[in-house]
C-alpha positions as CSV (number, residue, x, y, z in Angstrom):
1,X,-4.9,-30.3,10.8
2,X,-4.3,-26.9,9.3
3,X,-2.6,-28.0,6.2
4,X,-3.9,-25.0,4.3
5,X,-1.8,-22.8,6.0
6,X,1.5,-25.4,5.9
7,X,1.9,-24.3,2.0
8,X,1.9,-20.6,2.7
9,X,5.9,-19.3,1.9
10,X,6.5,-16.5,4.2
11,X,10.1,-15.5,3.6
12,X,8.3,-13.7,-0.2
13,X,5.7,-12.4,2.0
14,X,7.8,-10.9,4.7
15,X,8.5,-6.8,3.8
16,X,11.5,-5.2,4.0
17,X,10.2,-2.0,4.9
18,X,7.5,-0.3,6.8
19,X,6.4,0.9,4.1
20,X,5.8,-2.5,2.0
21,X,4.0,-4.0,5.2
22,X,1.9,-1.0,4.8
23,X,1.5,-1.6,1.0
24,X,1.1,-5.1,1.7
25,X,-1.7,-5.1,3.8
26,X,-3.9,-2.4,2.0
27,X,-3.5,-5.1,-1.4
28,X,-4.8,-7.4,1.1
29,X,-7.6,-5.5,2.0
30,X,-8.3,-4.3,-1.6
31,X,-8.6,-8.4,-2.3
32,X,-11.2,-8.5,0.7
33,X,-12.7,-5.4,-1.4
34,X,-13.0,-6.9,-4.8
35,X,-14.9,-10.2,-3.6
36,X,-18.0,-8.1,-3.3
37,X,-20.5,-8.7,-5.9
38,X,-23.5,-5.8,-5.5
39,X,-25.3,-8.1,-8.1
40,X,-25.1,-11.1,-5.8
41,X,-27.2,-8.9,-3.3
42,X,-30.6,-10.3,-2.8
43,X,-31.4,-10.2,1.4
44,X,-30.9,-8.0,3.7
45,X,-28.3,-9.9,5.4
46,X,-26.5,-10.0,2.0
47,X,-27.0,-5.9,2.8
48,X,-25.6,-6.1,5.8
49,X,-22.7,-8.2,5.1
50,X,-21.6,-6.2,2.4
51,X,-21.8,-2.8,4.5
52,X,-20.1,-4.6,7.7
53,X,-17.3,-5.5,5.3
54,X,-17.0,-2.1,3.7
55,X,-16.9,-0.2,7.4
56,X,-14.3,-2.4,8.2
57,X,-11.9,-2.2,5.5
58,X,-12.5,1.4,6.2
59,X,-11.4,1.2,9.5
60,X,-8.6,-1.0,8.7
61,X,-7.3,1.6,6.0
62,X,-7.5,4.1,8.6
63,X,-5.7,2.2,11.3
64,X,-2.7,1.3,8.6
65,X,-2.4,4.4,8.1
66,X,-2.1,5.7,12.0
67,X,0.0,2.7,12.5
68,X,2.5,3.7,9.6
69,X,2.1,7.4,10.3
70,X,6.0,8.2,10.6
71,X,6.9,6.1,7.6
72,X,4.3,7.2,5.2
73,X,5.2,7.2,1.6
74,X,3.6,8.4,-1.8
75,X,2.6,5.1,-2.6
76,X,1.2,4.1,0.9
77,X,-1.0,7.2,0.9
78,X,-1.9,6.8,-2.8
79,X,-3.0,3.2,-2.7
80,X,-5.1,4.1,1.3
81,X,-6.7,7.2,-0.8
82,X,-7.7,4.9,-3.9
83,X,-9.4,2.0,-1.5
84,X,-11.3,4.6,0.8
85,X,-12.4,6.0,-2.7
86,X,-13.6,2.8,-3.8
87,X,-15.3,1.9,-0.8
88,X,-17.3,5.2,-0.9
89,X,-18.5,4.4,-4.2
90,X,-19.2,1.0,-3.3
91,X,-21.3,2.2,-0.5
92,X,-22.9,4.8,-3.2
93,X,-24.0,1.9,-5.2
94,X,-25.1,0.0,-2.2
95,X,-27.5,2.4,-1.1
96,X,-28.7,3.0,-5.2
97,X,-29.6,-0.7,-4.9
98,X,-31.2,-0.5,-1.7
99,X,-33.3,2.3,-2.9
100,X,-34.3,0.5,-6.1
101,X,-35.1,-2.4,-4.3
102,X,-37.7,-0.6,-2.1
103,X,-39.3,1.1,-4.7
């Protein structure tokens, strides 16, 4: 019934370290982050998709980074930093098109 998931090799995905969970699961969310396609943007719903998925990443980010607080390293913080950059610019562009659109 769920084959899809029977193929899935979870010794390589398991981390060693809080810190590679961490790292793990902000490359996740950064995969989540690169699916959106402003151009592909034509309804509102298509709007309002795109923003629900941005605010949650967000909150994700933010909870990975409560969650890890005590075993925080350079590269956990660097790589949270660089996807709550990109989704403000994301977010930027978002409301550029919107306001394009009204006009």
């Amino acid at each position: 019934m769920f084959s899809a998931f029977s193929s899935i090799d979870y010794h390589s995905i398991r981390a060693n370290t809080p810190a590679e969970m961490a790292i793990k699961r902000l490359t996740g969310i950064g995969e989540v982050l690169s699916g959106i396609d402003i151009s592909a943007i034509h309804t509102q719903d298509d709007m309002a998709r795109a923003l629900l998925t941005l605010d949650t990443a967000d909150k994700c980010i933010r909870t990975i980074l409560t969650e890890f607080r005590t075993e925080r390293t350079t590269e956990v913080v660097r790589e949270a930093t660089s996807l709550i950059s990109l989704i403000e610019l994301a977010r930027d562009e978002l409301s550029d098109y919107a306001a394009a659109a009204e006009s």
